[in-house]
C-alpha positions in Angstrom: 8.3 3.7 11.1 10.4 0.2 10.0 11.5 2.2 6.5 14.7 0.0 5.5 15.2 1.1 1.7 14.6 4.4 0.5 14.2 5.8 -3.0 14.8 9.3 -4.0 14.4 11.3 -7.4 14.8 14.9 -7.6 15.6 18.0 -10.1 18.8 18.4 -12.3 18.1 22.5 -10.2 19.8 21.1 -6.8 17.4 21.0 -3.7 16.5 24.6 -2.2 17.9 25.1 1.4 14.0 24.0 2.4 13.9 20.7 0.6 17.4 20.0 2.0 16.4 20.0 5.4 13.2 17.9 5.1 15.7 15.4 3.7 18.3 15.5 6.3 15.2 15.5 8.9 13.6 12.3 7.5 16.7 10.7 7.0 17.5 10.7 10.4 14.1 9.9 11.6 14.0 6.5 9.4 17.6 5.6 9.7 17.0 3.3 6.4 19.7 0.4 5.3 19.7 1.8 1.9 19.0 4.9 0.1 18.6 4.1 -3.8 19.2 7.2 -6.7 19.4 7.8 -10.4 23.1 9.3 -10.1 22.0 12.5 -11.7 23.4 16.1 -11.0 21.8 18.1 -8.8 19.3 17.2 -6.2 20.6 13.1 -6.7 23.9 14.3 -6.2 22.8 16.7 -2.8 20.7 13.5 -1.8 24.1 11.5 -2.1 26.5 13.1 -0.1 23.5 13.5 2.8 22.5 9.3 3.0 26.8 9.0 2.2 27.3 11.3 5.5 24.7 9.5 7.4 26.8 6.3 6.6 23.1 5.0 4.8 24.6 2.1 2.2 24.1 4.1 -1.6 23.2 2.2 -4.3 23.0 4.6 -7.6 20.8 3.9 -10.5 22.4 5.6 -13.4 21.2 6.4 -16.9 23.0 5.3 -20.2 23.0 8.9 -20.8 26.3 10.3 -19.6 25.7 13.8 -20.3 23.8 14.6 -16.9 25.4 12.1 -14.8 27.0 13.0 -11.3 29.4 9.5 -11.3 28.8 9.8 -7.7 31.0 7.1 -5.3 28.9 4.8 -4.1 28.6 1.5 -2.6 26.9 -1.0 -5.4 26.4 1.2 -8.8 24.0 -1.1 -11.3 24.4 -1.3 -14.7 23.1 2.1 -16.7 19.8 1.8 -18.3 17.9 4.4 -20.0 16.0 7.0 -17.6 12.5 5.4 -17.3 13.4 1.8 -16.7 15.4 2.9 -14.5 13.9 5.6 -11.9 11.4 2.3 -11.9 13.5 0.4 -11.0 14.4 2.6 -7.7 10.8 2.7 -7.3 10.7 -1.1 -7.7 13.9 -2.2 -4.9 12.6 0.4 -2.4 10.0 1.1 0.3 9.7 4.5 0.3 10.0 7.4 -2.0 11.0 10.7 -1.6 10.7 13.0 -4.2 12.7 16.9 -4.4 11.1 18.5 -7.7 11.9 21.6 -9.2 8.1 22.8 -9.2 6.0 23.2 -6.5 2.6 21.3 -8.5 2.8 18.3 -11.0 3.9 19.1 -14.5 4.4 16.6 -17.3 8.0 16.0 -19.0 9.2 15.8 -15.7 11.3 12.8 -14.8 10.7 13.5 -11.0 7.4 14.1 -11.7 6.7 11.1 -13.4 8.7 8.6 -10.9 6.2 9.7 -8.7 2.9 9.0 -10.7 5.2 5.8 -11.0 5.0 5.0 -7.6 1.8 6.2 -6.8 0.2 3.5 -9.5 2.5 0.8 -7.8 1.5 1.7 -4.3 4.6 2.9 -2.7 4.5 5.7 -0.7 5.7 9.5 -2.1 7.4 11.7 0.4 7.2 15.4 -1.6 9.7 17.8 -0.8 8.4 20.9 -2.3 10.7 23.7 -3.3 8.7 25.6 -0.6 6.4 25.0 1.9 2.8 24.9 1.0 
């Protein structure tokens, strides 16, 4: 699989040990140029320090909103913009999403959630890690 840049979006909860491990593993499978995030705490933060480990080029999305951010170190941070614009926008510069919810079936008022209707009505393909295997 030629996967170059990656997208992720993922719960403000952190990744289980499951959903962890499913990342790592594709990661490593796809060995992309880029790995794109919304700079968020919690699973974006995880998702950071994996791709940053893998030596993956990090490019961080974050929101005007301070009060959840993770100010992860990163190689190119963009200019904040408010959360839907831009968790499109990582939808829009990548191949690939993958997506680390909280829940393990679709829910509404969910910004990982809705990223991923997102990229389904774009086309893009949606990599779900679920909080547990189904």
């Amino acid at each position: 699989m030629n996967i170059k840049k990656v997208g992720f979006t993922g719960t403000h909860h952190g990744m289980t040990a499951y959903q962890l491990r499913q990342l790592c593993l594709l990661l490593c499978e796809w060995d992309p140029n880029e790995f794109h995030h919304g700079d968020c705490v919690g699973a974006d933060a995880v998702a950071h320090a994996v791709a940053s480990k893998l030596r993956i080029e990090v490019i961080v999305h974050p929101p005007v909103n301070t009060k959840g951010r993770a100010f992860c170190q990163s190689d190119i941070c963009l200019p904040p913009k408010p959360y839907i614009k831009r968790n499109h926008d990582i939808v829009d510069a990548t191949d690939v999403l993958i997506a680390a919810p909280h829940q393990p079936d679709e829910v509404l008022r969910s910004g990982t959630w809705a990223t991923v209707r997102y990229a389904r009505q774009h086309g893009k393909e949606v990599y779900l890690l679920l909080p547990i295997p189904k």
